[in-house]
C-alpha positions as CSV (number, residue, x, y, z in Angstrom):
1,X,-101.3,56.4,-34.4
2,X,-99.1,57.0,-30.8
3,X,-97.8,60.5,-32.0
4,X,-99.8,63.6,-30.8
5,X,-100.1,65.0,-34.8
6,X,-102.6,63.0,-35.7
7,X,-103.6,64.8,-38.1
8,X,-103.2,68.3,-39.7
9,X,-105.5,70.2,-41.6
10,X,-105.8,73.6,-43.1
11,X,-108.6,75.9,-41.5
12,X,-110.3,76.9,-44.6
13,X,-110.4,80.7,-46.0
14,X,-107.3,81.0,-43.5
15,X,-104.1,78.8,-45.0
16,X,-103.4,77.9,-41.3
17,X,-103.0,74.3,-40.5
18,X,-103.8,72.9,-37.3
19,X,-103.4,69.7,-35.4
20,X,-105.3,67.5,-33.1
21,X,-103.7,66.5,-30.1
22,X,-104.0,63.0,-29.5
23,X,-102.1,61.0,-26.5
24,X,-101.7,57.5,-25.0
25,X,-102.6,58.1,-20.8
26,X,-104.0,54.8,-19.2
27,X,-102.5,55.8,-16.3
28,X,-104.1,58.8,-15.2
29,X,-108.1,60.1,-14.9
30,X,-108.0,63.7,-16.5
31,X,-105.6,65.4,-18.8
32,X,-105.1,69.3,-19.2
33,X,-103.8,70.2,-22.2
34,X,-102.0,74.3,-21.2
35,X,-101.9,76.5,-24.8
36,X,-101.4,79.9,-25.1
37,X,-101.7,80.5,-21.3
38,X,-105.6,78.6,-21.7
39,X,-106.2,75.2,-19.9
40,X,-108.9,72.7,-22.2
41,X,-109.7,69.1,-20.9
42,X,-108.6,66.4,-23.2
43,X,-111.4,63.8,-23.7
44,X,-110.9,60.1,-22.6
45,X,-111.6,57.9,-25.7
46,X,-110.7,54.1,-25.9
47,X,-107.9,51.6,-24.3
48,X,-106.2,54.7,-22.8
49,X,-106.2,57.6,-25.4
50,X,-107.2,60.8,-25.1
51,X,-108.0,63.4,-27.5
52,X,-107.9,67.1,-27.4
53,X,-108.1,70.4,-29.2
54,X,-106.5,71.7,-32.4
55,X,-103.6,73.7,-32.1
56,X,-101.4,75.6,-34.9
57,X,-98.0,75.1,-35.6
58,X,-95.5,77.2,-33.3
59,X,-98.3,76.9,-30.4
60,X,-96.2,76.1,-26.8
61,X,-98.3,73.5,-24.9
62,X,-97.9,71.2,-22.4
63,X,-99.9,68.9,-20.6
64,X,-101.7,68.6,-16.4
65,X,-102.2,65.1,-14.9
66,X,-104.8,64.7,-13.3
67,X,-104.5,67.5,-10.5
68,X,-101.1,68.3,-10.6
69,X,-100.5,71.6,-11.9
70,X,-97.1,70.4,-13.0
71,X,-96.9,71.3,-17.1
72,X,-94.9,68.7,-18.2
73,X,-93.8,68.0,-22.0
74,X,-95.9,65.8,-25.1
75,X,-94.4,62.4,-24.8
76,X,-94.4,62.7,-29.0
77,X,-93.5,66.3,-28.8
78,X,-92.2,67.2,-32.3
79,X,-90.0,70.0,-30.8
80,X,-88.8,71.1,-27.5
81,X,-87.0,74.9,-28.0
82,X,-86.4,75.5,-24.4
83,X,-85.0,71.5,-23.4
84,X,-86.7,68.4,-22.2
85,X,-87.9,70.0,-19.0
86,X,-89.8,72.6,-21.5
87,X,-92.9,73.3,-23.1
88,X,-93.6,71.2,-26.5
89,X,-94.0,73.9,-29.6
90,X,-96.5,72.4,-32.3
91,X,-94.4,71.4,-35.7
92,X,-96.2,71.4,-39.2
93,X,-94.1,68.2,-40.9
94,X,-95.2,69.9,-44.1
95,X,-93.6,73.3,-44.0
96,X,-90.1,72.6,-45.1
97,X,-89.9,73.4,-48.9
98,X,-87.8,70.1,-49.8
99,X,-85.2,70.0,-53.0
100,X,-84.4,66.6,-53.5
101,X,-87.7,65.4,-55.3
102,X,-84.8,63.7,-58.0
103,X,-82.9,61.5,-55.3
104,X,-83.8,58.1,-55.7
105,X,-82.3,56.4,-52.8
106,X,-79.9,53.8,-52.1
107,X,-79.4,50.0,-50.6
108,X,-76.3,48.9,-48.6
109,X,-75.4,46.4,-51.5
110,X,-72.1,48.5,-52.8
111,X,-72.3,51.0,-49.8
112,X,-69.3,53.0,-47.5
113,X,-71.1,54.2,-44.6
114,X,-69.3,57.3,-42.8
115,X,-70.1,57.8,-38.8
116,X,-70.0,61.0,-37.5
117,X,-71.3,63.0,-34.3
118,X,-73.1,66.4,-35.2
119,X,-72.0,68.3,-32.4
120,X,-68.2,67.1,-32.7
121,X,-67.9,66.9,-36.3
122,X,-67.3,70.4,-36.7
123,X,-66.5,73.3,-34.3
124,X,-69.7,74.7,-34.7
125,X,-71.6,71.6,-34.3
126,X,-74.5,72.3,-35.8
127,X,-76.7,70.7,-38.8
128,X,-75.5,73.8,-40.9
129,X,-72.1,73.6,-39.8
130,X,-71.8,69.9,-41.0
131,X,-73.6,71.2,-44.6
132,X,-70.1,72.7,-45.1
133,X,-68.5,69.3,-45.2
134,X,-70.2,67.6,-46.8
135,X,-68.5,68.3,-49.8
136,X,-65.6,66.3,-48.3
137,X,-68.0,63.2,-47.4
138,X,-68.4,62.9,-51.2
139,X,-64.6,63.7,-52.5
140,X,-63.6,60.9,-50.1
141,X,-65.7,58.4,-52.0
142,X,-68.6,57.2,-48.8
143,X,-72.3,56.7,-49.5
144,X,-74.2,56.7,-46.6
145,X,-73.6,59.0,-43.5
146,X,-74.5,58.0,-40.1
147,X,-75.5,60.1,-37.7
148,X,-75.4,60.0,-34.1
149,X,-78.4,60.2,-32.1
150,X,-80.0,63.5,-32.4
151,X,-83.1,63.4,-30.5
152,X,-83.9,65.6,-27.4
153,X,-81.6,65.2,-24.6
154,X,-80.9,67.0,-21.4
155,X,-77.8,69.6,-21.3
156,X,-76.2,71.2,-24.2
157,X,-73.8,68.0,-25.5
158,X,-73.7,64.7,-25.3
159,X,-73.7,61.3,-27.1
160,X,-77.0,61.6,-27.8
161,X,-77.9,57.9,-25.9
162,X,-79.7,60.2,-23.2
163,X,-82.4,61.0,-25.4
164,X,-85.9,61.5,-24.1
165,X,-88.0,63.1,-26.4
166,X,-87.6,60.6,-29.1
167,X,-89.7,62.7,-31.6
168,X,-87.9,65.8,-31.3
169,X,-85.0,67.2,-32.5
170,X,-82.0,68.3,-30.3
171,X,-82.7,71.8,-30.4
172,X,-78.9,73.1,-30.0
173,X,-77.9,71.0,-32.7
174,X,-80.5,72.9,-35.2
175,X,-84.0,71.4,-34.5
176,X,-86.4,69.8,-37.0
177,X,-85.6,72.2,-39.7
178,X,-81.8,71.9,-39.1
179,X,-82.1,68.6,-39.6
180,X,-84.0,68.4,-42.6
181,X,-81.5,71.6,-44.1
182,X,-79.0,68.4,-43.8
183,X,-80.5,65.4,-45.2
184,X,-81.4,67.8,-48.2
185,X,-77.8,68.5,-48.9
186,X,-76.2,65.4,-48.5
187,X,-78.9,63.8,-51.0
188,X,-77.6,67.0,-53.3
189,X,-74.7,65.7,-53.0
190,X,-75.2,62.0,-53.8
191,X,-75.1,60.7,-49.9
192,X,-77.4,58.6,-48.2
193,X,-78.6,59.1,-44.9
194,X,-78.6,56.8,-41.5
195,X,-80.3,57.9,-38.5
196,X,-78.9,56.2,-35.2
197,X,-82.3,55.6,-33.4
198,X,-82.8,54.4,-29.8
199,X,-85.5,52.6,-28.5
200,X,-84.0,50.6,-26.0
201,X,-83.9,52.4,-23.1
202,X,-84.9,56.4,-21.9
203,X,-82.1,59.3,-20.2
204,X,-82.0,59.6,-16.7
205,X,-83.1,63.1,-17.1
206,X,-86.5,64.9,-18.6
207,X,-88.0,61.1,-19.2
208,X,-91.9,61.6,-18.4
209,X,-92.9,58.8,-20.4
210,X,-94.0,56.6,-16.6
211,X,-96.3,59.5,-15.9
212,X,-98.8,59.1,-18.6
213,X,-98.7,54.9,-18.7
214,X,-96.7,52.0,-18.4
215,X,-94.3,52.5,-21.6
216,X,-91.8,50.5,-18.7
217,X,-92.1,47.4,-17.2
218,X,-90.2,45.8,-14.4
219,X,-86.5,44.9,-15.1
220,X,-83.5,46.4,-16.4
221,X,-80.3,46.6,-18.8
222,X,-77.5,48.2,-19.3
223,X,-78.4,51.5,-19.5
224,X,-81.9,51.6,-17.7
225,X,-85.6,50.0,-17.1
226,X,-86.9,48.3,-19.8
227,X,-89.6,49.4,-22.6
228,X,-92.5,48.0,-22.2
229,X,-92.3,46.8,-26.0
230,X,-95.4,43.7,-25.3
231,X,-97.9,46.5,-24.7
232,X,-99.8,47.6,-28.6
233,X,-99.7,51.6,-27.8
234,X,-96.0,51.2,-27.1
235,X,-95.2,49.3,-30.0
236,X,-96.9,51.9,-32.0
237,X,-95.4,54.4,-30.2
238,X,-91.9,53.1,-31.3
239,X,-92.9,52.1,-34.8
240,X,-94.6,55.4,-35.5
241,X,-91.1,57.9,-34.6
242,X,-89.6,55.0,-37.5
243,X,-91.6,56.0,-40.3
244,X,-91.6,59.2,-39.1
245,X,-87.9,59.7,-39.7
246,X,-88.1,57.6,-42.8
247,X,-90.9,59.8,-43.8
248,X,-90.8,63.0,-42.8
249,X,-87.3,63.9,-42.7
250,X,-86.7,62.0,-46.1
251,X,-84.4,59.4,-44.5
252,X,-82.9,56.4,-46.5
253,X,-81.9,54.2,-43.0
254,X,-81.9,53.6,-39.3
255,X,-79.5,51.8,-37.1
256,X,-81.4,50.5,-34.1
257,X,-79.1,50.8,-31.4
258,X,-78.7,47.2,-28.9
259,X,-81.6,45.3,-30.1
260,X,-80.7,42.6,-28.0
261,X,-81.7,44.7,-25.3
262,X,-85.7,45.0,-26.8
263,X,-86.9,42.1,-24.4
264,X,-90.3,40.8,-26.7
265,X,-91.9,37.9,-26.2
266,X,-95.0,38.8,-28.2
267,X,-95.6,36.2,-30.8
268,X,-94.1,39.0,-33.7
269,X,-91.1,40.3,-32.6
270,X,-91.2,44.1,-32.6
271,X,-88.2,44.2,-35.2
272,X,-90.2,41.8,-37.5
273,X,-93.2,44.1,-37.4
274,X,-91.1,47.4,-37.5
275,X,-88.7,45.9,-40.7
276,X,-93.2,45.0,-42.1
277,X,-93.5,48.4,-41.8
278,X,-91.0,50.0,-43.5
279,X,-90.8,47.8,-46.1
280,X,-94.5,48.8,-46.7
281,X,-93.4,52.7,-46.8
282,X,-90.8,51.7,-48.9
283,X,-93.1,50.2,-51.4
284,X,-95.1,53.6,-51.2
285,X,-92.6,55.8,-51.5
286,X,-90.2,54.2,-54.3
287,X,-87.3,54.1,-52.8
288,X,-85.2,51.9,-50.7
289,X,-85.9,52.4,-46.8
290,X,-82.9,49.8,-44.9
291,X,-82.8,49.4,-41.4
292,X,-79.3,48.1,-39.7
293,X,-79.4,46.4,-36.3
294,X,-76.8,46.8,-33.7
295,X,-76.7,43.1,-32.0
296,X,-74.7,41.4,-30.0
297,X,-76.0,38.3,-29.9
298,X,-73.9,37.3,-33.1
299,X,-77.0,36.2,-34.6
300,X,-78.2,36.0,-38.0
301,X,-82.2,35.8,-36.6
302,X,-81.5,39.4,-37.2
303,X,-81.0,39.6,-41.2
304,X,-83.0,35.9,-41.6
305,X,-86.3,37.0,-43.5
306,X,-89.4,37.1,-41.7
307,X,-91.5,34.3,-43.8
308,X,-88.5,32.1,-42.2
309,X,-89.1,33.5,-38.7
310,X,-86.7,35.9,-38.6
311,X,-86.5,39.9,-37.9
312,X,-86.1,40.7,-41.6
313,X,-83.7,43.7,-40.7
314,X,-81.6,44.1,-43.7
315,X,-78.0,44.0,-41.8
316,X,-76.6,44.2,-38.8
317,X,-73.1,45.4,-37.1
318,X,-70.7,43.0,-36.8
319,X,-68.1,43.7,-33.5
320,X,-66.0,40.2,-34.1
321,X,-64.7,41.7,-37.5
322,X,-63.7,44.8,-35.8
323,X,-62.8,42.8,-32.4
324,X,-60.3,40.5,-35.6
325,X,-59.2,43.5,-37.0
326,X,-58.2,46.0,-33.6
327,X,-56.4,42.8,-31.7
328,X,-54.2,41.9,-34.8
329,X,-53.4,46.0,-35.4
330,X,-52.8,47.0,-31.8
331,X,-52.0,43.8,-29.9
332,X,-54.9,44.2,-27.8
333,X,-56.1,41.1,-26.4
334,X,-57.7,42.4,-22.8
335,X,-61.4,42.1,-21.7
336,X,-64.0,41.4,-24.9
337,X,-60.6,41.2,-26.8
338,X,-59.3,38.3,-25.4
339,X,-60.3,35.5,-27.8
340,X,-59.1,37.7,-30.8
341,X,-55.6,38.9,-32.3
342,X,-54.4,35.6,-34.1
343,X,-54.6,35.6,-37.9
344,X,-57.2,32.5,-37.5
345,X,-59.4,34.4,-36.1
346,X,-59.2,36.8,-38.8
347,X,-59.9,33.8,-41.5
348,X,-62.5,32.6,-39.6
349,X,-64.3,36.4,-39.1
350,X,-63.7,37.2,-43.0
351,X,-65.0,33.9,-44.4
352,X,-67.8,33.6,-41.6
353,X,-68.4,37.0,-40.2
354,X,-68.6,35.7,-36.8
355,X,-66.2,34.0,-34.5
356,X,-68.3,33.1,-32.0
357,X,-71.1,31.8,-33.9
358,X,-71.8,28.8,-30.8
359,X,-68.5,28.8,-29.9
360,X,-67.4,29.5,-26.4
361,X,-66.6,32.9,-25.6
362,X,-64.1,33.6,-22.8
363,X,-65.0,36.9,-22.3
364,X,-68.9,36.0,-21.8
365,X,-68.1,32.6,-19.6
366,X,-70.4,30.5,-22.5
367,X,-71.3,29.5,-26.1
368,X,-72.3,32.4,-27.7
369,X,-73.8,33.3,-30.8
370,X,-74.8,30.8,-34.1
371,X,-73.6,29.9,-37.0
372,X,-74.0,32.4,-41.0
373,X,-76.0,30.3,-43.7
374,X,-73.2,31.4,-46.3
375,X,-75.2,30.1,-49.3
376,X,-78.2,32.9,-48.6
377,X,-76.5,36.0,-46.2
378,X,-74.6,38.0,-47.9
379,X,-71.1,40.5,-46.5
380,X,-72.8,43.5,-47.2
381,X,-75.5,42.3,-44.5
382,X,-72.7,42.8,-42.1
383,X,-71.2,46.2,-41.2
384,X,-67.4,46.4,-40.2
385,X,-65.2,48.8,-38.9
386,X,-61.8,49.6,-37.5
387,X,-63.0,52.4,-35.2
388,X,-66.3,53.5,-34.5
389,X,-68.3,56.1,-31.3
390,X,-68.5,52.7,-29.4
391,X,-64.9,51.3,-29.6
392,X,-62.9,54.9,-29.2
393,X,-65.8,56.5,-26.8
394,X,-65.7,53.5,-24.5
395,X,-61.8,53.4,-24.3
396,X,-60.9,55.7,-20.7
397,X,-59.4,58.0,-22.6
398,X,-61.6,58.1,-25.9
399,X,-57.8,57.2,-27.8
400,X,-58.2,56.5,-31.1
401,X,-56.4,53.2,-33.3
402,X,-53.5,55.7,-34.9
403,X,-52.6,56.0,-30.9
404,X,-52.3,53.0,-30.2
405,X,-51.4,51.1,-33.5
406,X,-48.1,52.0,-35.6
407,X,-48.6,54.6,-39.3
408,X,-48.0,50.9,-40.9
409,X,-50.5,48.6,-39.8
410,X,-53.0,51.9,-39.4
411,X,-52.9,51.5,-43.1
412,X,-52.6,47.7,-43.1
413,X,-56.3,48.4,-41.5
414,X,-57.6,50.5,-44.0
415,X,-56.7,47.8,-46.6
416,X,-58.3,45.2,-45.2
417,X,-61.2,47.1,-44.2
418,X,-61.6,48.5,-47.6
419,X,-61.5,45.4,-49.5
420,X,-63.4,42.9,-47.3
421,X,-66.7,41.4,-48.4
422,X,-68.6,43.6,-46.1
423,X,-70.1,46.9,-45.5
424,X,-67.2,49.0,-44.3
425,X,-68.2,51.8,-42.1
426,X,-65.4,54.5,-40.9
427,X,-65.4,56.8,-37.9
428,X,-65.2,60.8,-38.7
429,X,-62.2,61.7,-39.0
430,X,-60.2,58.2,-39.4
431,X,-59.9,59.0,-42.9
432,X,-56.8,61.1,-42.4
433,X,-55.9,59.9,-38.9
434,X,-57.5,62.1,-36.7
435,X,-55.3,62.6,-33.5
436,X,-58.1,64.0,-31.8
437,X,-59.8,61.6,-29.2
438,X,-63.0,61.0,-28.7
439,X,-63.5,60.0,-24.9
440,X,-67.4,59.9,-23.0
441,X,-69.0,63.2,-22.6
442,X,-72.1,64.6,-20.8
443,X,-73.1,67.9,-19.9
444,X,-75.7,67.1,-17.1
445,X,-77.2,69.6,-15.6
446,X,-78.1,67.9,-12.2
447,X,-74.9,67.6,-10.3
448,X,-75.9,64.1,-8.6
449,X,-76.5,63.0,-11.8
450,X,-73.6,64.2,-13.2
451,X,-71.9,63.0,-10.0
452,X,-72.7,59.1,-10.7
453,X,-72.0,59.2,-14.4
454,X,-68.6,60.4,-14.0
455,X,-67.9,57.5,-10.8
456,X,-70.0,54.9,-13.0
457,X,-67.4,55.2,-16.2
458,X,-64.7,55.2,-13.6
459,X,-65.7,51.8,-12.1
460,X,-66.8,50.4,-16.0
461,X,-63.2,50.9,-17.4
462,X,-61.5,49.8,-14.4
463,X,-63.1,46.3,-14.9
464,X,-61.6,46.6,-18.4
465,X,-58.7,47.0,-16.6
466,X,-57.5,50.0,-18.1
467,X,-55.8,53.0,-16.3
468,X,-58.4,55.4,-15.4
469,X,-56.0,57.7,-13.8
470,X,-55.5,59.8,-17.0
471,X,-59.7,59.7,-17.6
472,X,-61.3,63.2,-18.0
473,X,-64.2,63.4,-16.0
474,X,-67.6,62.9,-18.7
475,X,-69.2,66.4,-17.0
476,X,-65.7,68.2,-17.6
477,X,-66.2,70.8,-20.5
478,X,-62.6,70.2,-21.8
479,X,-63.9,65.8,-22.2
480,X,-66.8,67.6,-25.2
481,X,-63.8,70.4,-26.4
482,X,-61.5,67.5,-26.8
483,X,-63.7,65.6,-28.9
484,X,-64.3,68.4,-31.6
485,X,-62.6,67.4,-35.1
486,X,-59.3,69.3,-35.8
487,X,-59.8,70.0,-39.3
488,X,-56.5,72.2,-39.7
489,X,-55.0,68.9,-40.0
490,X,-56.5,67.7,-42.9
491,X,-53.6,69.4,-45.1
492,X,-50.9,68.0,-42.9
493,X,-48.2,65.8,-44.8
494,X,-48.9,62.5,-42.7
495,X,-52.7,63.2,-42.4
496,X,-52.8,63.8,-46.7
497,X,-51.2,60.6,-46.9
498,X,-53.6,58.8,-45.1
499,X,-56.8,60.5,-46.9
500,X,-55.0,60.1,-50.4
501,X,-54.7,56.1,-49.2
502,X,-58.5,56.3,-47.8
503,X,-59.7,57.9,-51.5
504,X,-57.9,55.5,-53.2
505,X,-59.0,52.6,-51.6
506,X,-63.0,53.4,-51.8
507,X,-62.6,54.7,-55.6
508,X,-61.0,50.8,-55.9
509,X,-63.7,49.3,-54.1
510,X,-66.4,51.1,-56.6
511,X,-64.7,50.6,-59.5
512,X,-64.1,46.7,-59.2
513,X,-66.9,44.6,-58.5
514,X,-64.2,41.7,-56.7
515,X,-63.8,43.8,-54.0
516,X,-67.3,44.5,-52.6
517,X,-68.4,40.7,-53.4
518,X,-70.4,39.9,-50.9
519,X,-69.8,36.5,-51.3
520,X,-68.6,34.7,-48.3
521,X,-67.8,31.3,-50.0
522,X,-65.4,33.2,-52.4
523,X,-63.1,34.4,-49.7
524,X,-60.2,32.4,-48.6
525,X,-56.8,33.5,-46.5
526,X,-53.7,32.2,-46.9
527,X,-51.4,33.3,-43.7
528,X,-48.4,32.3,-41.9
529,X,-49.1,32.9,-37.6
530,X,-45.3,32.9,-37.1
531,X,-44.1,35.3,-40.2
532,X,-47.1,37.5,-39.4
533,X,-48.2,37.6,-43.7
534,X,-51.2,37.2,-44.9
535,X,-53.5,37.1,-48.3
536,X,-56.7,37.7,-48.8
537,X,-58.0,35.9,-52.2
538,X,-60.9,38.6,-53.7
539,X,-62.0,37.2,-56.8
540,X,-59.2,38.4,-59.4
541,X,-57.0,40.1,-56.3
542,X,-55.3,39.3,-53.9
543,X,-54.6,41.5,-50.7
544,X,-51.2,41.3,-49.1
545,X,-50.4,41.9,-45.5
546,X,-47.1,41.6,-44.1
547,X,-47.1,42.5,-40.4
548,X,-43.7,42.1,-39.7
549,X,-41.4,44.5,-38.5
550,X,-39.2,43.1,-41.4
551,X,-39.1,43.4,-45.1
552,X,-40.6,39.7,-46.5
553,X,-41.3,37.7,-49.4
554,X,-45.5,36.7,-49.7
555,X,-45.8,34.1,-51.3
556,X,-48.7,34.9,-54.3
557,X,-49.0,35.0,-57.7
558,X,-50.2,38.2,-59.0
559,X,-49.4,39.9,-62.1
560,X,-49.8,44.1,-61.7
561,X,-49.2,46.1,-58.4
562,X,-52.7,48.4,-57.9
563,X,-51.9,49.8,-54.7
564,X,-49.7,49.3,-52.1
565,X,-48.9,51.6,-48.7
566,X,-45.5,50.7,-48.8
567,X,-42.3,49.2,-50.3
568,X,-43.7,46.3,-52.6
569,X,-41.9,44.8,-55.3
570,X,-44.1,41.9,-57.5
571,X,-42.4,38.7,-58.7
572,X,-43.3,35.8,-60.3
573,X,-44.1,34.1,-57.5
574,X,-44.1,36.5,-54.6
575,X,-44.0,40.1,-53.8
576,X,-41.5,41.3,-51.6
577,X,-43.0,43.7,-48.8
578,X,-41.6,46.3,-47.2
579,X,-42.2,46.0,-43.0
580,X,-45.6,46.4,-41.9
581,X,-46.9,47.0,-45.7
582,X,-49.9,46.1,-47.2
583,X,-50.5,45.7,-51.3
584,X,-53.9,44.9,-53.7
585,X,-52.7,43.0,-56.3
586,X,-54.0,41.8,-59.6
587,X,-53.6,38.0,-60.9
């Protein structure tokens, strides 16, 4: 096992449990472990471990290469109270007194996944802080919550991307027992939680992952060098903070954040022996474990199972449904958006899940992507959105849709989200139409750093071609205050409106088994390009869209209104639609 905490015993006649350090070092020829202001040797044992003393939980330690008398953090580190730079502080797993031995878990199959960031959730941006709403999590209706990144990163705020210290908790959030205060009360209260996990790259700052081995190897993406993911300890290394936070912190799911950026040419994939894995805990624990790629390869490899050579994740995010969904709302159609926007497209995406699926993408310059097996994958292997961190965070100013999309088709959005064959996921705070953005923030401490981050996002959304003028800089307090929910607006007429719509539509999707088919081969559009109507066929409902500034007869044959977020007026025939109105109907 790659995480210090081997093991922990109890010392007997003494109740005091201890642990034995244990780390992964090839790189160096002696190791210093520094405890209670006391320096022991840690013993070499084989392929590049070392092995070291017992220490008791709350001990601060930290670790001397070779002759450096640098103390420098556990790369497993379970907690880091004074920041990534900081001693480690020995954590006994088995402390926290857990009250959810009754929750039972739960799949994706008939799931609403809810995204949220802990430190801009609330004001107080804390785990305890979010505990207080949770209560309004599970009156809207969602299943699962997401959460944000939350392990140990550099400064006070940020995304949470930066992380470092992939075993820790984010101390100013709450630490390890924050955390765990959380995913007990949202189990209390009937809701799943998703971890957002990132193995595909380290922060700039606090990483000392290089000085112990080579958990990097030459290259880079996006956001950094590249984990060494071909070499065993590392592999275990990642696998092992998995089932720890399916484990130990009670977890029911983990996003993987940019698989496509895990280069592996072993001859098992790391996500086919990570989804082994926790399928196997799964089976020991009783209760459903689910792990939900981020891709963007617009592959199915990702959900195909791995006795047919695929990655066995259960599902994956799906961008083309929201690219469909965001171009035909706001009108859209720059950079990544520029093959989407027609109502085609949005057959194609709600029928296929993916539009490129070995088409050619303008955007990328080639074919991208391959083709959905619709008699075997199912839509709730694909999550959707309208809005999500990515899509607002990554827009210059962090604007949300209801900024740059009309009351009307906002609502047209949360129709057709809510009633597609897929998992719908929403972003905190889009259930009433937040009017806060959300725009990039950091809080670096190193003003170089800080420096290039701020001229990096500059030059990023330029290429967009966005205007950047009006961009907060990332390291500017006011770009984290500006992020912070608003939740006095909950009770606002417009906002109420939009929640009532939001509640109504998830209570829908539970009670009627049509809506949350899965079934791709059942789904069909009928739509007019030039009108701007459309209708979605859902097994006994039908879902129609007029997108016209107009009021307009839709043709469909439906006998009982069951929602609509505007004038609509059933005939025999049609229903008459008020301008930019949506309506679920009953045949």
């Amino acid at each position: 096992m790659c995480h210090t905490a081997v093991s922990a015993r109890s010392i007997p006649g003494q109740g005091v449990r201890v642990s034995a350090l244990r780390v992964w070092a090839p790189s160096v020829s002696r190791i210093r472990v520094r405890a209670d202001g006391q320096d022991a040797d840690l013993q070499a044992a084989d392929d590049g471990w070392w092995t070291g003393p017992d220490l008791a939980p709350g001990t601060d330690y930290g670790f001397l290469l070779d002759d450096d008398e640098t103390v420098i953090p556990d790369p497993a580190s379970r907690r880091q109270p004074e920041g990534v730079h900081g001693p480690s502080r020995m954590y006994d797993q088995d402390a926290y007194d857990w009250r959810d031995a009754e929750w039972v878990g739960r799949d994706l199959t008939a799931a609403v996944v809810y995204e949220l960031h802990i430190g801009t959730f609330t004001p107080g941006a804390t785990f305890d802080a979010a505990i207080e709403r949770l209560e309004h999590l599970a009156r809207l209706g969602v299943t699962h919550v997401e959460v944000l990144p939350i392990n140990a990163v550099n400064g006070i705020w940020n995304w949470g991307y930066d992380g470092v210290g992939w075993y820790a908790v984010h101390e100013p959030l709450g630490g390890p027992d924050g955390f765990k205060r959380f995913v007990d009360a949202a189990h209390g209260h009937g809701l799943a939680v998703v971890l957002d996990v990132v193995y595909n790259h380290l922060g700039p700052s606090g990483n000392y992952l290089p000085k112990f081995g080579p958990y990097l190897k030459p290259g880079r993406n996006t956001w950094g060098d590249l984990v060494n993911v071909e070499e065993p300890a590392v592999r275990r290394f990642i696998v092992d903070n998995a089932l720890m936070w399916l484990r130990d912190f009670h977890l029911d799911a983990l996003r993987l954040d940019a698989v496509h950026a895990l280069q592996d040419s072993s001859p098992i994939h790391i996500l086919a022996q990570l989804s082994g894995e926790v399928d196997d805990l799964a089976a020991e624990l009783g209760r459903p474990l689910t792990l939900i790629a981020e891709s963007d390869l617009n592959d199915p490899i990702m959900i195909t199972p791995r006795e047919q050579g695929g990655r066995g994740i259960a599902a994956q995010w799906d961008d083309d449904v929201h690219h469909a969904l965001h171009s035909l709302l706001s009108g859209e159609t720059q950079g990544y958006y520029c093959d989407f926007g027609s109502l085609p497209v949005l057959e194609k995406v709600f029928t296929r899940a993916f539009l490129h699926d070995g088409t050619y993408s303008t955007f990328r310059g080639h074919d991208h992507g391959a083709p959905v097996d619709r008699d075997t994958v199912r839509g709730w292997q694909f999550v959707v959105c309208l809005q999500n961190h990515d899509q607002v965070g990554n827009r210059a100013v962090g604007d949300r849709l209801p900024e740059i999309a009309s009351p009307g088709r906002v609502r047209i959005g949360a129709v057709l989200l809510l009633t597609s064959p897929f998992t719908p996921m929403l972003w905190m705070g889009e259930e009433w139409a937040a009017s806060t953005r959300w725009p990039f923030f950091t809080s670096h401490p190193e003003p170089e750093l800080a420096r290039l981050t701020g001229e990096g996002r500059v030059a990023e959304f330029a290429g967009h071609g966005w205007d950047v003028s009006q961009m907060i800089d990332p390291q500017d307090p006011a770009a984290y205050r500006e992020a912070v929910l608003d939740w006095a607006e909950v009770d606002g007429d417009d906002h109420a409106a939009v929640l009532d719509l939001y509640r109504s539509l998830i209570r829908l999707r539970a009670d009627e088994a049509d809506l949350r088919d899965g079934d791709l081969r059942a789904v069909s559009l009928d739509y007019d390009e030039d009108a701007q109507w459309l209708v979605v066929h859902r097994g006994a409902f039908r879902v129609a869209v007029n997108l016209a500034a107009t009021e307009q007869a839709v043709p469909v044959a439906a006998k009982q209104l069951v929602l609509a977020t505007g004038p609509a007026r059933p005939e025999a025939d049609h229903v008459v639609l008020g301008p930019e109105t949506a309506a679920v109907l009953r045949t």
